[in-house]
Legacy VTK file of the C-alpha trace (Angstrom):
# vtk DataFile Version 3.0
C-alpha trace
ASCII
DATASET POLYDATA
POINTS 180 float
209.804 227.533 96.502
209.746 229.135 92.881
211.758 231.941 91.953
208.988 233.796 90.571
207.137 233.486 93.829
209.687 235.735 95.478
208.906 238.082 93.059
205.081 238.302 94.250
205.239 240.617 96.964
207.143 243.233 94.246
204.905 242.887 91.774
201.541 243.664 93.758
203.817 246.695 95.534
204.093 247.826 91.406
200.529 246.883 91.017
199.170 249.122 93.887
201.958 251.504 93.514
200.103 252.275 89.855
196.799 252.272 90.681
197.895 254.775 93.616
200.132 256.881 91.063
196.659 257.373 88.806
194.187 257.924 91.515
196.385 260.659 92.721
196.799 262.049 88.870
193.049 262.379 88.648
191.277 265.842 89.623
188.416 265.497 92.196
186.665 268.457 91.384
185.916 266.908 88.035
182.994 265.196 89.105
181.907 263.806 85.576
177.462 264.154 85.159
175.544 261.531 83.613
173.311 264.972 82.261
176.069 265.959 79.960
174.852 265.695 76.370
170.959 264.820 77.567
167.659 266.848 78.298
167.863 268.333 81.599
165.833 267.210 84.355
162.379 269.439 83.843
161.325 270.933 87.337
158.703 273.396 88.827
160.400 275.376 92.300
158.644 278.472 94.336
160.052 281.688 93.374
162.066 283.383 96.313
160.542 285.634 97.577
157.273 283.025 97.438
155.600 286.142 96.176
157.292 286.165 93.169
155.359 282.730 92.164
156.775 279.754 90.738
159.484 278.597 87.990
158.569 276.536 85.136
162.016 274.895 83.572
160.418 274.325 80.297
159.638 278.405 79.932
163.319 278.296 79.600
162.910 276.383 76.543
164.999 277.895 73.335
167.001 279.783 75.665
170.954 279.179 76.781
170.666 279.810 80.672
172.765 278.808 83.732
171.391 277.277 86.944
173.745 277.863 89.814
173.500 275.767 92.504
173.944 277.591 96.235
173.407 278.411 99.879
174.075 281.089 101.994
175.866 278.819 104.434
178.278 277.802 101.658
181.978 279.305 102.341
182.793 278.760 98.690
179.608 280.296 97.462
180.973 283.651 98.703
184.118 283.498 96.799
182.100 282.314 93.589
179.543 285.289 93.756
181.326 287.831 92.343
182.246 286.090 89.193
178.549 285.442 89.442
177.677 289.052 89.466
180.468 289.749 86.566
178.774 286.809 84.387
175.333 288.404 84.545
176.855 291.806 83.581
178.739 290.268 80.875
176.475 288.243 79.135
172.777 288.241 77.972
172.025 285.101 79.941
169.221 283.824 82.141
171.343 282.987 85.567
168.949 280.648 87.605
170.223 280.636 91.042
168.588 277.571 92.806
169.046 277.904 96.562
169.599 274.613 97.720
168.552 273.091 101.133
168.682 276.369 102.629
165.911 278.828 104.951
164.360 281.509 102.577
165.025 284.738 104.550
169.044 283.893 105.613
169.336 283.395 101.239
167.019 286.467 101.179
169.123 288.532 103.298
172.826 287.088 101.903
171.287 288.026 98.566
170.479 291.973 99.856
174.166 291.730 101.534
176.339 291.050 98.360
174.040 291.720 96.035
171.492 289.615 93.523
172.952 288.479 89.816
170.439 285.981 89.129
166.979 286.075 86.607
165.665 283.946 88.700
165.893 283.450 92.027
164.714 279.603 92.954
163.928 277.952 96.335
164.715 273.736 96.632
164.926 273.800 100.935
164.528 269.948 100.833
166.655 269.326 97.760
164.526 267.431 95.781
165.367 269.590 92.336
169.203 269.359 93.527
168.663 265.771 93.564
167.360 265.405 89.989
170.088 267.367 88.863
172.865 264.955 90.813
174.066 268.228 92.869
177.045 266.415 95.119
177.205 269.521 97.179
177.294 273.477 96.141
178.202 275.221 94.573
177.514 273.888 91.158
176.852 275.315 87.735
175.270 273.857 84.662
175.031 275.317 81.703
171.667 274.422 79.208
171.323 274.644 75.561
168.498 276.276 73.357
167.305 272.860 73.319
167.540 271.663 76.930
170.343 269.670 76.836
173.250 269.580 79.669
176.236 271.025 77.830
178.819 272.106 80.496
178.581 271.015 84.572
181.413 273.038 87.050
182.061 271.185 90.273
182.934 274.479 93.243
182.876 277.639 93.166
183.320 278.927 89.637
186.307 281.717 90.017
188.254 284.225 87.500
190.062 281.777 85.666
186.952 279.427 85.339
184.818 282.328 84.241
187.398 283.027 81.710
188.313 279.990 80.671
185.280 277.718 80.650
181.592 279.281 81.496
182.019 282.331 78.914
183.106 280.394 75.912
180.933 277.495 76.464
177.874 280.519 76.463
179.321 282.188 73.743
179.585 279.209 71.668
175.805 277.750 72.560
174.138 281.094 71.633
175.585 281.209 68.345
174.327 277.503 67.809
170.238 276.557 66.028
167.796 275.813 68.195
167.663 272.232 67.436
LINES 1 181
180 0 1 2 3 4 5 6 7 8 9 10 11 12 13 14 15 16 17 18 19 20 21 22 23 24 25 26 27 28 29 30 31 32 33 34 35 36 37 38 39 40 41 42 43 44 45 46 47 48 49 50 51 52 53 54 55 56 57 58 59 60 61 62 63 64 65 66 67 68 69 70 71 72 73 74 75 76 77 78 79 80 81 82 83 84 85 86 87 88 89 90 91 92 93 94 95 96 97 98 99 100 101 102 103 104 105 106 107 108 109 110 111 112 113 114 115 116 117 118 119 120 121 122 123 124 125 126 127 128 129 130 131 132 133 134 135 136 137 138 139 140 141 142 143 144 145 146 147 148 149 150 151 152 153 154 155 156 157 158 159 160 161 162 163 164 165 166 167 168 169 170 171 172 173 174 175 176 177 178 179
């Protein structure tokens, strides 16, 4: 038998071994969006409470604006929803909070419980906006351009450091931006 072929087994051991080494380097709550950079999906979702009427996406054109994805049986949406509250107080932003696959009154009630940040308040119980959007599970946040572009996605619950870090500087920099 061949000398190299000894070697074989070693080789695809280093082979795996690497592939392993970056899989395990890579962050999985960096979900990268195929949204980033384009025009956002353009929806129409009942208002919670359904007397309040129903959202238009493109009246949000010209406008920066968030759309937070979330549920009131979401663990991590708890721990986000401060931070959610702090945003709105923070900054002069429309925070569209689309209440995915979820019963009206428990997100009514949650919302009465720890208190409401967003504009508007958005009901997708069957997920068919979350869907257009690519939502992998909530919480999620987007943030949108004056021009309706995707400009920033956050994968979980957006937290101090995030707010800090990411969603405030990505705002402050679209709003100084043209409309374009």
């Amino acid at each position: 038998m061949a000398s190299w072929l000894k070697l074989l087994p070693f080789v695809l051991f280093l082979g795996i071994a690497g592939f392993l080494f970056k899989g395990l380097s890579l962050d999985p709550a960096e979900l990268p969006s195929p949204l980033i950079g384009k025009l956002s999906p353009q929806f129409t979702s009942a208002k919670l409470p359904a007397s309040d009427g129903i959202f238009d996406s493109q009246s949000m054109k010209g406008e920066v604006w968030v759309l937070n994805v979330w549920a009131s049986w979401c663990g991590p949406c708890v721990a986000e929803h401060p931070y959610l509250k702090q945003l709105a107080a923070q900054r002069d932003v429309p925070l569209v909070g689309l209440n995915y696959k979820d019963e009206a009154d428990n997100a009514l009630s949650w919302l009465r419980q720890l208190g409401n940040p967003f504009t508007h308040l958005l009901d997708d119980n069957q997920g068919d906006v979350g869907l257009d959007w690519g939502v992998y599970g909530v919480p999620e946040t987007f943030i949108i351009d004056r021009s309706g572009r995707v400009r920033y996605k956050h994968v979980g619950p957006v937290l101090d450091g995030d707010l800090e870090a990411h969603i405030l500087p990505v705002i402050d920099q679209l709003q100084q931006e043209p409309l374009t």
